[in-house]
mmCIF file as Biopython writes it, N, C-alpha, C and O atoms, coordinates in Angstrom:
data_model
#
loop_
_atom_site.group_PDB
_atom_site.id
_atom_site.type_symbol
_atom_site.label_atom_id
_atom_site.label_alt_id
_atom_site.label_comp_id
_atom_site.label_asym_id
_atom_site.label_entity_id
_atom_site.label_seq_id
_atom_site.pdbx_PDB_ins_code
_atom_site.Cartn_x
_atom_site.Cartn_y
_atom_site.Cartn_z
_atom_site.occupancy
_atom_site.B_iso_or_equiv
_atom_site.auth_seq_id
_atom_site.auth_asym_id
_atom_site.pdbx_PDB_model_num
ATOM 1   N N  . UNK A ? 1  ? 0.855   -1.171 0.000  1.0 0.0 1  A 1 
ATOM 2   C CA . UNK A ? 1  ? 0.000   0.000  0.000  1.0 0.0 1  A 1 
ATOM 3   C C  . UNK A ? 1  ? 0.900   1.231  0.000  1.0 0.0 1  A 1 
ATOM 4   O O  . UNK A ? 1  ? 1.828   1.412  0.788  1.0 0.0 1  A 1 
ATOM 5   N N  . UNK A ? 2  ? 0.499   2.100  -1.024 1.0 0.0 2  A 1 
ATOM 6   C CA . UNK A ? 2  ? 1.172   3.429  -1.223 1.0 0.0 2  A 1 
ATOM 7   C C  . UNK A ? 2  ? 0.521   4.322  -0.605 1.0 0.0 2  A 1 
ATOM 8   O O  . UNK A ? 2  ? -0.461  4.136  0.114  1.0 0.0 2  A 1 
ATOM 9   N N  . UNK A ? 3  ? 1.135   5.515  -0.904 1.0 0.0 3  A 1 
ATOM 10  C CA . UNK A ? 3  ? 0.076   6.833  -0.644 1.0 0.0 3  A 1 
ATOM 11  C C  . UNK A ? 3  ? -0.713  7.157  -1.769 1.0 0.0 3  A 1 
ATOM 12  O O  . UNK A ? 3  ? -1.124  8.303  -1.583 1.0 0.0 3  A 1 
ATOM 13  N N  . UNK A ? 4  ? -1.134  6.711  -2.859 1.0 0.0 4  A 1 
ATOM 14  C CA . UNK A ? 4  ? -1.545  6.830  -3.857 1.0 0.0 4  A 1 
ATOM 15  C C  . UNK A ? 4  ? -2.878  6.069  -3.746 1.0 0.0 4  A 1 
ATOM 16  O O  . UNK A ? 4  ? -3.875  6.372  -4.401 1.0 0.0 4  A 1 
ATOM 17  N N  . UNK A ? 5  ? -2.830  5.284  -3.062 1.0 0.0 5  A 1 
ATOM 18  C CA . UNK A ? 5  ? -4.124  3.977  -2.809 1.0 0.0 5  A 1 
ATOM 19  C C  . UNK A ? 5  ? -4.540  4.579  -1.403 1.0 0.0 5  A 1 
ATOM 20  O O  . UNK A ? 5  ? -5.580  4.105  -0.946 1.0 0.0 5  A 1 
ATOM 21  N N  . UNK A ? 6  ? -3.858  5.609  -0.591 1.0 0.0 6  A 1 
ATOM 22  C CA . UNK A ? 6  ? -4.544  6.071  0.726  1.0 0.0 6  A 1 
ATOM 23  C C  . UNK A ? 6  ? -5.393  7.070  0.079  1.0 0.0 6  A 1 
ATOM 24  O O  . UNK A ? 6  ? -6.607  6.908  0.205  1.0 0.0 6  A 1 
ATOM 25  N N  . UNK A ? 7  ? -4.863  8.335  -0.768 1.0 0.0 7  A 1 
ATOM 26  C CA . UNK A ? 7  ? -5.583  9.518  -1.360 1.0 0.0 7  A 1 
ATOM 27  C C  . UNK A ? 7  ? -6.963  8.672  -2.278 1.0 0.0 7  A 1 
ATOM 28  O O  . UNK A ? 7  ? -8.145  8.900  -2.020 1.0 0.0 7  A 1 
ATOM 29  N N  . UNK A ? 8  ? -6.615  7.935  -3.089 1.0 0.0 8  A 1 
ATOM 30  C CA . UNK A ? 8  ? -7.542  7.535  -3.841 1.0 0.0 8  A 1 
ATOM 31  C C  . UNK A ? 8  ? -8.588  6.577  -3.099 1.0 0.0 8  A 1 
ATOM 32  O O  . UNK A ? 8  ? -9.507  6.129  -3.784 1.0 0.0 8  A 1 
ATOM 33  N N  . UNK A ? 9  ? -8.531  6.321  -2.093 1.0 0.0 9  A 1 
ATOM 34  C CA . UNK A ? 9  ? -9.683  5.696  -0.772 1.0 0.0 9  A 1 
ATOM 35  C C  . UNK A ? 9  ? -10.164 6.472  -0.122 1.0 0.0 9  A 1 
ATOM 36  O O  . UNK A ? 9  ? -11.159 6.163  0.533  1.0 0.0 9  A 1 
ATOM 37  N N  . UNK A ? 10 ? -9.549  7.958  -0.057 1.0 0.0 10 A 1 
ATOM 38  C CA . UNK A ? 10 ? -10.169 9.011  0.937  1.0 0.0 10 A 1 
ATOM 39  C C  . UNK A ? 10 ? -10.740 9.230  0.019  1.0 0.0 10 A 1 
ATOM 40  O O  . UNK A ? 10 ? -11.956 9.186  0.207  1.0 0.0 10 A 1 
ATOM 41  N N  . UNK A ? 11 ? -10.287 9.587  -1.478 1.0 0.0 11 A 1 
ATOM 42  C CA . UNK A ? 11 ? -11.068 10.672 -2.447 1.0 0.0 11 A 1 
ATOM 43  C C  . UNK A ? 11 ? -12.913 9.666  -2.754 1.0 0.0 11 A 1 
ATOM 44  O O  . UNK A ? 11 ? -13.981 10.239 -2.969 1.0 0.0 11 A 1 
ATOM 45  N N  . UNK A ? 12 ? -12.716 8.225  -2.672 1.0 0.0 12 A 1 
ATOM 46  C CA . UNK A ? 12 ? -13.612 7.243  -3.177 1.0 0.0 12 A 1 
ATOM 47  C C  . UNK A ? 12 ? -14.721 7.191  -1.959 1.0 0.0 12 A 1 
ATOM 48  O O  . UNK A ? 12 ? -15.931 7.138  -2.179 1.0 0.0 12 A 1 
ATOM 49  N N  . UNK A ? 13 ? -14.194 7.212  -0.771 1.0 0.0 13 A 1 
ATOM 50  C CA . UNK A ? 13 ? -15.132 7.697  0.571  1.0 0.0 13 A 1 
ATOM 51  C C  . UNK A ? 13 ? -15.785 8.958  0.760  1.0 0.0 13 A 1 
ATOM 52  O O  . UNK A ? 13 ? -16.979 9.009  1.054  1.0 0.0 13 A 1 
ATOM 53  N N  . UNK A ? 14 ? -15.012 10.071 0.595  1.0 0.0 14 A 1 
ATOM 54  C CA . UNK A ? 14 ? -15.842 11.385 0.415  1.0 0.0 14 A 1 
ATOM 55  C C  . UNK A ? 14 ? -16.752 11.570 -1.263 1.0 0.0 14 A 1 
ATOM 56  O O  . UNK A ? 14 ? -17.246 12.639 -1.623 1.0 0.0 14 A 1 
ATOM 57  N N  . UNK A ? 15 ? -16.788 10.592 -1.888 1.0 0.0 15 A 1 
ATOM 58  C CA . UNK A ? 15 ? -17.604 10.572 -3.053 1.0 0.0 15 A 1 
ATOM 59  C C  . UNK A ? 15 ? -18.749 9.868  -2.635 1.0 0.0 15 A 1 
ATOM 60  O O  . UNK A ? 15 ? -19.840 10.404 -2.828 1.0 0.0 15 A 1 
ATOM 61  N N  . UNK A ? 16 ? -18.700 8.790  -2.110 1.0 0.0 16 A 1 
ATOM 62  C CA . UNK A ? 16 ? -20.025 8.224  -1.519 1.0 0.0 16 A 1 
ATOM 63  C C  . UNK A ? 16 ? -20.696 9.143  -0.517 1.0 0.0 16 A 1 
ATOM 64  O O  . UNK A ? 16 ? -21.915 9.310  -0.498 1.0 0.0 16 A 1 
ATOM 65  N N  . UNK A ? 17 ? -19.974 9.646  0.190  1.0 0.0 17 A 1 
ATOM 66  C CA . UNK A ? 17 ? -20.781 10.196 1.166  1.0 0.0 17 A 1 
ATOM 67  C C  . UNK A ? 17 ? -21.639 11.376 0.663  1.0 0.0 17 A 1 
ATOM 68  O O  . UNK A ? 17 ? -22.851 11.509 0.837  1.0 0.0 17 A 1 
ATOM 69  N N  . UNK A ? 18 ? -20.664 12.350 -0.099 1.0 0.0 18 A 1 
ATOM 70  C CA . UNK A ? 18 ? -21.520 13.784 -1.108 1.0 0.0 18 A 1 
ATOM 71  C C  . UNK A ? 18 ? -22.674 12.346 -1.631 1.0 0.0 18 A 1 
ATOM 72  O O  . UNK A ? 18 ? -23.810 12.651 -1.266 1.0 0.0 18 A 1 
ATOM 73  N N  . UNK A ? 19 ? -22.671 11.557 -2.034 1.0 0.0 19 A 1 
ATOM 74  C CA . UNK A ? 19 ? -23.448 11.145 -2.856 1.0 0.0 19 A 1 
ATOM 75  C C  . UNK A ? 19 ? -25.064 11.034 -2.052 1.0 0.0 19 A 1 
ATOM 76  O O  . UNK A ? 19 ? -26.149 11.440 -2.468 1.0 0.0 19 A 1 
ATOM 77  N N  . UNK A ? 20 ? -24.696 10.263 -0.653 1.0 0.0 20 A 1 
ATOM 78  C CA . UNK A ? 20 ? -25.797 9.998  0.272  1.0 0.0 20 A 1 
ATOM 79  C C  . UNK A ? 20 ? -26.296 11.799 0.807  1.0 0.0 20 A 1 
ATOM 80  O O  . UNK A ? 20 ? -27.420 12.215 1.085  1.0 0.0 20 A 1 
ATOM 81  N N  . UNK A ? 21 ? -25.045 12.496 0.792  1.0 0.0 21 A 1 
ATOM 82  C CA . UNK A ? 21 ? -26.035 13.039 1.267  1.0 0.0 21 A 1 
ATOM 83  C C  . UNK A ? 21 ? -26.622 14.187 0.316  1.0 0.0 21 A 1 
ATOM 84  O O  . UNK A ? 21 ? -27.246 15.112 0.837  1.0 0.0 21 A 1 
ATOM 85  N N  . UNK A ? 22 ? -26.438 14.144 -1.037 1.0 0.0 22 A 1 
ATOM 86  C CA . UNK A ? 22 ? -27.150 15.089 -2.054 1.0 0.0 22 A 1 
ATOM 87  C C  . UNK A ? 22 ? -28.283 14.055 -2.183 1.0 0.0 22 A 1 
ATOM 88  O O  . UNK A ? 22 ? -29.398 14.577 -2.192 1.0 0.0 22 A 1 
ATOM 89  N N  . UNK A ? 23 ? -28.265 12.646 -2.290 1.0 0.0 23 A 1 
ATOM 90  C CA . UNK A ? 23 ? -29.926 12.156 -2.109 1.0 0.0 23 A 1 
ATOM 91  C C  . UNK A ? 23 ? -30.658 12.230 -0.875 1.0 0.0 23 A 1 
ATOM 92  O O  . UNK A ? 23 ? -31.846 11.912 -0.933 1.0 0.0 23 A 1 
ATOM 93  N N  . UNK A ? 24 ? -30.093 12.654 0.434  1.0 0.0 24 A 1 
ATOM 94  C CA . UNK A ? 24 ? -31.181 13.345 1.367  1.0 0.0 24 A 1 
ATOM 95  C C  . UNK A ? 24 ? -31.290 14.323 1.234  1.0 0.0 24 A 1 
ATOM 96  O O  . UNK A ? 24 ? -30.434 14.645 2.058  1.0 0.0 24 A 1 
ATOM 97  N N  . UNK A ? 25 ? -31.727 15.464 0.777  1.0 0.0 25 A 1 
ATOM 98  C CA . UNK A ? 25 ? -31.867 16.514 0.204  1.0 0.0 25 A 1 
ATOM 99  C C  . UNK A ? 25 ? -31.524 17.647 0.988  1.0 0.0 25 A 1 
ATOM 100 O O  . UNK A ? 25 ? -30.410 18.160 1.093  1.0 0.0 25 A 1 
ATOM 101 N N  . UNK A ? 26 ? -32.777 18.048 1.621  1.0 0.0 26 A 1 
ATOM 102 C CA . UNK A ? 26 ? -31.969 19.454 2.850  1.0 0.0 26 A 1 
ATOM 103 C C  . UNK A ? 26 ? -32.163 18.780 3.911  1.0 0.0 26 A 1 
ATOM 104 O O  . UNK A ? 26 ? -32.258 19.636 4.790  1.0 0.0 26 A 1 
ATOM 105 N N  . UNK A ? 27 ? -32.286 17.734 4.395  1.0 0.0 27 A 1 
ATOM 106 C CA . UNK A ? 27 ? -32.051 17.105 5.908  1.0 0.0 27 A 1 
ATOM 107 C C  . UNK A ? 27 ? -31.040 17.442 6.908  1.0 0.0 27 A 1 
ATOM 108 O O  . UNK A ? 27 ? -31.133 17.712 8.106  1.0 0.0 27 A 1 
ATOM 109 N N  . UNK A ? 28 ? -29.900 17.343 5.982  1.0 0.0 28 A 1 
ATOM 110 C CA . UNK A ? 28 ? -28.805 17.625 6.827  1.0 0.0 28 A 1 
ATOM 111 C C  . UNK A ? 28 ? -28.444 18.846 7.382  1.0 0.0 28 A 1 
ATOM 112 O O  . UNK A ? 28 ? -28.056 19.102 8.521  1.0 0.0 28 A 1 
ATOM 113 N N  . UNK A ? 29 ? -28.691 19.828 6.061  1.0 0.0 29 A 1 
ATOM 114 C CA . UNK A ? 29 ? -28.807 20.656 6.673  1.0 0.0 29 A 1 
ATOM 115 C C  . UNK A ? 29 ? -30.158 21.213 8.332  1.0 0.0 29 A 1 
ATOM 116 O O  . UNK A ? 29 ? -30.057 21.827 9.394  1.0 0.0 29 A 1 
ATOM 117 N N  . UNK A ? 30 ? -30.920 20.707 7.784  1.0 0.0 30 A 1 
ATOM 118 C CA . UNK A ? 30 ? -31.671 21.002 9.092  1.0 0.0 30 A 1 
ATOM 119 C C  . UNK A ? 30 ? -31.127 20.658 10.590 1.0 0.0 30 A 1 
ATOM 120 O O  . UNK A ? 30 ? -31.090 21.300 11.640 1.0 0.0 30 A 1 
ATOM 121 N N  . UNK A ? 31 ? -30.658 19.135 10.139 1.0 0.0 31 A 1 
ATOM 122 C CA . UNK A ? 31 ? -30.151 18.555 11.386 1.0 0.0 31 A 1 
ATOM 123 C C  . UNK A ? 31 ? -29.104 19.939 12.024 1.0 0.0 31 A 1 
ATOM 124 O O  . UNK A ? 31 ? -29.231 20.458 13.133 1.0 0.0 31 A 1 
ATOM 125 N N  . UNK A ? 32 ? -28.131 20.295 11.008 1.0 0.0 32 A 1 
ATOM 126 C CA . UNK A ? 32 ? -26.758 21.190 11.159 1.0 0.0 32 A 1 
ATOM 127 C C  . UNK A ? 32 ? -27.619 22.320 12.063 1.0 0.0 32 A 1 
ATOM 128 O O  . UNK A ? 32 ? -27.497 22.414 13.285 1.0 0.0 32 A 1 
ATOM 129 N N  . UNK A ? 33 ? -28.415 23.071 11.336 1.0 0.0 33 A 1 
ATOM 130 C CA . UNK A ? 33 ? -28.809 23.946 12.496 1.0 0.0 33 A 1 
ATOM 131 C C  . UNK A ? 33 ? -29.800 23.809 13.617 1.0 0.0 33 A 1 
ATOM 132 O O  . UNK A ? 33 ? -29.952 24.620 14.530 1.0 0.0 33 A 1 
ATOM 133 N N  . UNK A ? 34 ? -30.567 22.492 13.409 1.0 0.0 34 A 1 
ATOM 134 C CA . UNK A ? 34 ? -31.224 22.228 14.824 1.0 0.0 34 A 1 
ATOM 135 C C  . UNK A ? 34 ? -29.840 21.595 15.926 1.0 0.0 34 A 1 
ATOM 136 O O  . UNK A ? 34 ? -30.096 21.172 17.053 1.0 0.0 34 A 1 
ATOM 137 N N  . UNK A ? 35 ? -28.708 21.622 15.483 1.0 0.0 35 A 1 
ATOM 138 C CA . UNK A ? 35 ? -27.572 21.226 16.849 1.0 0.0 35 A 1 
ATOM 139 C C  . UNK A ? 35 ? -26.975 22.990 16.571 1.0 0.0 35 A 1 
ATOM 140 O O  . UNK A ? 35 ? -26.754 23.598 17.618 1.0 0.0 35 A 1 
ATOM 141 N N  . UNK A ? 36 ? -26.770 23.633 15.492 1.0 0.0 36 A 1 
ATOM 142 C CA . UNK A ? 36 ? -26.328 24.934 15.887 1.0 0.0 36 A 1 
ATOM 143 C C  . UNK A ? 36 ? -27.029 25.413 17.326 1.0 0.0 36 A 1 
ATOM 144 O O  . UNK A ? 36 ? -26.458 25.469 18.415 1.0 0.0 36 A 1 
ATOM 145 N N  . UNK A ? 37 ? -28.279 25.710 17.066 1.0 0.0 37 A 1 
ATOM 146 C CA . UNK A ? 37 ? -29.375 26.428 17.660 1.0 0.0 37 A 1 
ATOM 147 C C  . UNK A ? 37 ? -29.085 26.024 19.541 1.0 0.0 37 A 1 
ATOM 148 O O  . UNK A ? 37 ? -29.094 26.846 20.457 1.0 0.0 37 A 1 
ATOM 149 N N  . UNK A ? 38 ? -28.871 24.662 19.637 1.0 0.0 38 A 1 
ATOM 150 C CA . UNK A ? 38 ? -29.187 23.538 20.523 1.0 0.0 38 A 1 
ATOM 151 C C  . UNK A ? 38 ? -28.423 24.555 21.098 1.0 0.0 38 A 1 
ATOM 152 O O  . UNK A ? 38 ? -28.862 25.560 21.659 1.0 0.0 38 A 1 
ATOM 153 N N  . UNK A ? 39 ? -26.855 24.132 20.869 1.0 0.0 39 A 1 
ATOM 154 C CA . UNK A ? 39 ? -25.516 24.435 21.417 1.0 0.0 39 A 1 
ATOM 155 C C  . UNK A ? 39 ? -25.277 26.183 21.523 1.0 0.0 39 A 1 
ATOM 156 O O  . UNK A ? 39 ? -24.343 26.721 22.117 1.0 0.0 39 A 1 
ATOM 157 N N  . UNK A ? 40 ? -26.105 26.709 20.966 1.0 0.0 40 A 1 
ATOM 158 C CA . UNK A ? 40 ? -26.105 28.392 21.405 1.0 0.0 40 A 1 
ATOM 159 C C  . UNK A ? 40 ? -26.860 28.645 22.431 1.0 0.0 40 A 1 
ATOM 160 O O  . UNK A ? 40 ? -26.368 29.186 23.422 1.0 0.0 40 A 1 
ATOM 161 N N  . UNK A ? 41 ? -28.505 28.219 22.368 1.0 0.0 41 A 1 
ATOM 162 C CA . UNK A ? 41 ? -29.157 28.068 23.893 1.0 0.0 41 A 1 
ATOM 163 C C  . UNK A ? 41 ? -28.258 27.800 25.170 1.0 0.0 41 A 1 
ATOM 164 O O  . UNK A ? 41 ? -28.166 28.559 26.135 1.0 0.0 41 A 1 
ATOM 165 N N  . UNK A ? 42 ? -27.661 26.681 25.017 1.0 0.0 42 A 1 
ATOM 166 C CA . UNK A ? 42 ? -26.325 26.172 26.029 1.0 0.0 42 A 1 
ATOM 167 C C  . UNK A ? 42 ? -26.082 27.206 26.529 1.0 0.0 42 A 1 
ATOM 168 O O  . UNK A ? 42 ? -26.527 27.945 27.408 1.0 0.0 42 A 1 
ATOM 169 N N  . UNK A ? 43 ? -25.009 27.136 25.577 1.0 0.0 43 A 1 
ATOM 170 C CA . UNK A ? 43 ? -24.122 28.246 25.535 1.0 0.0 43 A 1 
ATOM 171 C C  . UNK A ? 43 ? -24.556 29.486 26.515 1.0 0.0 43 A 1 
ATOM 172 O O  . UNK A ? 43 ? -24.002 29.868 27.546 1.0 0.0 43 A 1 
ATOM 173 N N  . UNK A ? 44 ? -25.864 30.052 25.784 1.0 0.0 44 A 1 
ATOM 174 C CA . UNK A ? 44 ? -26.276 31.276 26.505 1.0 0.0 44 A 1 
ATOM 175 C C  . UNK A ? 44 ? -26.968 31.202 27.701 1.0 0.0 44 A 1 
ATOM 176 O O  . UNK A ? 44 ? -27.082 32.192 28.424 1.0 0.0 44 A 1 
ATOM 177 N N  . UNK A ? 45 ? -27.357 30.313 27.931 1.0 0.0 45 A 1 
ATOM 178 C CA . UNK A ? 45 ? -27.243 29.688 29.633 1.0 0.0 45 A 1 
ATOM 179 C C  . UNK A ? 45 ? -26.065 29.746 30.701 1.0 0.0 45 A 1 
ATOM 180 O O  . UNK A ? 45 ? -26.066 30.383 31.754 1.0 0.0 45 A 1 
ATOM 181 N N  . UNK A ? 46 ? -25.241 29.080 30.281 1.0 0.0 46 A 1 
ATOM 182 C CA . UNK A ? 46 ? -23.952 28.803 30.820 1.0 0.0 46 A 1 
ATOM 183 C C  . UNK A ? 46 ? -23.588 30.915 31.210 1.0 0.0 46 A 1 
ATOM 184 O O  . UNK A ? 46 ? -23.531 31.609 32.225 1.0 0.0 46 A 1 
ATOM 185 N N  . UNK A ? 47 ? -23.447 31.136 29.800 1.0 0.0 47 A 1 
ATOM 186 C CA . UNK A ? 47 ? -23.024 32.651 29.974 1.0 0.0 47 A 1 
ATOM 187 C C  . UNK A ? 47 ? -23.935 33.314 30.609 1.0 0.0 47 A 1 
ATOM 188 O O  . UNK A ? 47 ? -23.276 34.204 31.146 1.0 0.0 47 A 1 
ATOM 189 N N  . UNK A ? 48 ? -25.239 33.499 30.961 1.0 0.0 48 A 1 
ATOM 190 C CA . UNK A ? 48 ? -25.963 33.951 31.817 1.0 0.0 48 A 1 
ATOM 191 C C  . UNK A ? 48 ? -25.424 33.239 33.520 1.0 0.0 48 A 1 
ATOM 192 O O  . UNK A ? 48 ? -24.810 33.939 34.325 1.0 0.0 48 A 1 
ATOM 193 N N  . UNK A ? 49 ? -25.578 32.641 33.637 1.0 0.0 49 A 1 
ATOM 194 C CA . UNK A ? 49 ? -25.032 31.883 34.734 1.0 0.0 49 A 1 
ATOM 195 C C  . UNK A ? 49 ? -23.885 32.600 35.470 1.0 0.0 49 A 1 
ATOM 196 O O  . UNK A ? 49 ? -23.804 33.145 36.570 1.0 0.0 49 A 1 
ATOM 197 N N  . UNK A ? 50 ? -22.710 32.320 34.075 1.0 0.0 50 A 1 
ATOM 198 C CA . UNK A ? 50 ? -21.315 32.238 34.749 1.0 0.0 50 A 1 
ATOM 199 C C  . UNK A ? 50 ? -21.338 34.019 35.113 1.0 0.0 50 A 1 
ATOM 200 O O  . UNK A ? 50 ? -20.417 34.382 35.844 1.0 0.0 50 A 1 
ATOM 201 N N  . UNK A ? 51 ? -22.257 35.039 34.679 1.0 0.0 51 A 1 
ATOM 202 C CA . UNK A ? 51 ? -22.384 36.451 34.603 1.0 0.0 51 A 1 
ATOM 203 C C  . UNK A ? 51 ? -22.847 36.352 36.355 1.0 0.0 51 A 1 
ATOM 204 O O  . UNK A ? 51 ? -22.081 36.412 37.317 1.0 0.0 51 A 1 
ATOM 205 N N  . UNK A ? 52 ? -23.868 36.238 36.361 1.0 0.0 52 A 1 
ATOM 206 C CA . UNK A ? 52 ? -24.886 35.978 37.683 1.0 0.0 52 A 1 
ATOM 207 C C  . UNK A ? 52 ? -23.963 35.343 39.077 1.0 0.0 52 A 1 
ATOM 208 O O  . UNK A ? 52 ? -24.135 35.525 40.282 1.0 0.0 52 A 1 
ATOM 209 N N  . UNK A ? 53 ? -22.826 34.452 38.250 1.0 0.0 53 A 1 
ATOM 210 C CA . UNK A ? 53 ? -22.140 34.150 39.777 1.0 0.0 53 A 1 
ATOM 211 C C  . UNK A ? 53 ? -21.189 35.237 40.232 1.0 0.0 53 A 1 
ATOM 212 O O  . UNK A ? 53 ? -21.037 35.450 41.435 1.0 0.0 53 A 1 
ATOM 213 N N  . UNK A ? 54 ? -20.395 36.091 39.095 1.0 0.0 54 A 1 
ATOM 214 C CA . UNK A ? 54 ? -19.359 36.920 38.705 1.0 0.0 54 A 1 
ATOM 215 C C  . UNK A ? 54 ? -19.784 37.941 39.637 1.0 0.0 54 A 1 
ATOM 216 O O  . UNK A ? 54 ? -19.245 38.190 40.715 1.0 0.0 54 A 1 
ATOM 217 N N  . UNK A ? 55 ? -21.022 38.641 39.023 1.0 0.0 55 A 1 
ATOM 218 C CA . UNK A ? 55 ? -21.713 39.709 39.667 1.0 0.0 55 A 1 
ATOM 219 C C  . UNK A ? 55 ? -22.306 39.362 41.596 1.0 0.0 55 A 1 
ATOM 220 O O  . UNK A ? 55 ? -22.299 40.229 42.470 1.0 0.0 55 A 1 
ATOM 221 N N  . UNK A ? 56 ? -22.625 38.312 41.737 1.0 0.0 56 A 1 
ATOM 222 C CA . UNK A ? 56 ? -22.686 37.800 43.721 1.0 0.0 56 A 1 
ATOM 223 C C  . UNK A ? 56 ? -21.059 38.186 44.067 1.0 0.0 56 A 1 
ATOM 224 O O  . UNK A ? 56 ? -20.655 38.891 44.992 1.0 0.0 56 A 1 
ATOM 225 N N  . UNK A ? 57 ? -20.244 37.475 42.992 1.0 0.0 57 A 1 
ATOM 226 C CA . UNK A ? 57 ? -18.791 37.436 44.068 1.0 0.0 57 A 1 
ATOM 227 C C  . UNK A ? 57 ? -18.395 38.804 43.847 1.0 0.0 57 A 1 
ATOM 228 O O  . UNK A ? 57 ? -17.536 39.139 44.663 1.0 0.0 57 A 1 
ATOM 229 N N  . UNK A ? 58 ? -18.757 39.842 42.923 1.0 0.0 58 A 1 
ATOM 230 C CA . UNK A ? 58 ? -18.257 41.156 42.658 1.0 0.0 58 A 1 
ATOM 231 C C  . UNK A ? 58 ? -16.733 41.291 41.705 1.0 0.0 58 A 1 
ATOM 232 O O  . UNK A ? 58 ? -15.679 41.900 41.884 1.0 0.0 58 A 1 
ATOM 233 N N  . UNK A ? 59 ? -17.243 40.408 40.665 1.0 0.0 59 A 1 
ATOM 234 C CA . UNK A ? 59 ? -15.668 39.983 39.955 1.0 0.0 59 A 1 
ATOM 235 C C  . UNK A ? 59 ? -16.225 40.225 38.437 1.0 0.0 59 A 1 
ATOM 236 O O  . UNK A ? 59 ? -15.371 39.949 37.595 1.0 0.0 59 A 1 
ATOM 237 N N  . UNK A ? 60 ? -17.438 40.668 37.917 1.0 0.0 60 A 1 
ATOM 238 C CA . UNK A ? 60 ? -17.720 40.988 37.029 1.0 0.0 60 A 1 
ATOM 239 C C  . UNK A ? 60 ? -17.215 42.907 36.672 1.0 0.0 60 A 1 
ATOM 240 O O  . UNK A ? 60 ? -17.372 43.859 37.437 1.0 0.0 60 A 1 
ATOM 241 N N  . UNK A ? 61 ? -16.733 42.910 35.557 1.0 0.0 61 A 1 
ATOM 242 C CA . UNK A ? 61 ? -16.310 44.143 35.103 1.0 0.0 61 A 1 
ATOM 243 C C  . UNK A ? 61 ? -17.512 44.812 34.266 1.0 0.0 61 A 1 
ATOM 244 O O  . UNK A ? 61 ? -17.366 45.925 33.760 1.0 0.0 61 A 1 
#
């Protein structure tokens, strides 16, 4: 096994996959931003939070 048979197995794997996923149509994308969305809610929790403890201990600027 060369590097020639590694590139040409990556290039033959990322062809199937574009393939599956141009026949699910906009799915994926949906999925992509129903976990964007997810992980910003988080997010803006956490940062509300970590604000709210900052401001009790008097360490918020």
């Amino acid at each position: 096994m060369n590097m020639t048979d590694i590139f040409y197995g990556t290039g033959d794997f990322f062809q199937w996959t574009f393939k599956f996923i141009k026949g699910s149509g906009n799915v994926p994308n949906v999925i992509f931003w129903i976990i964007i969305c997810a992980l910003m809610v988080v997010w803006l929790r956490m940062q509300a939070r970590f604000n709210n403890e900052a401001k009790a201990k008097g360490t918020l600027k």
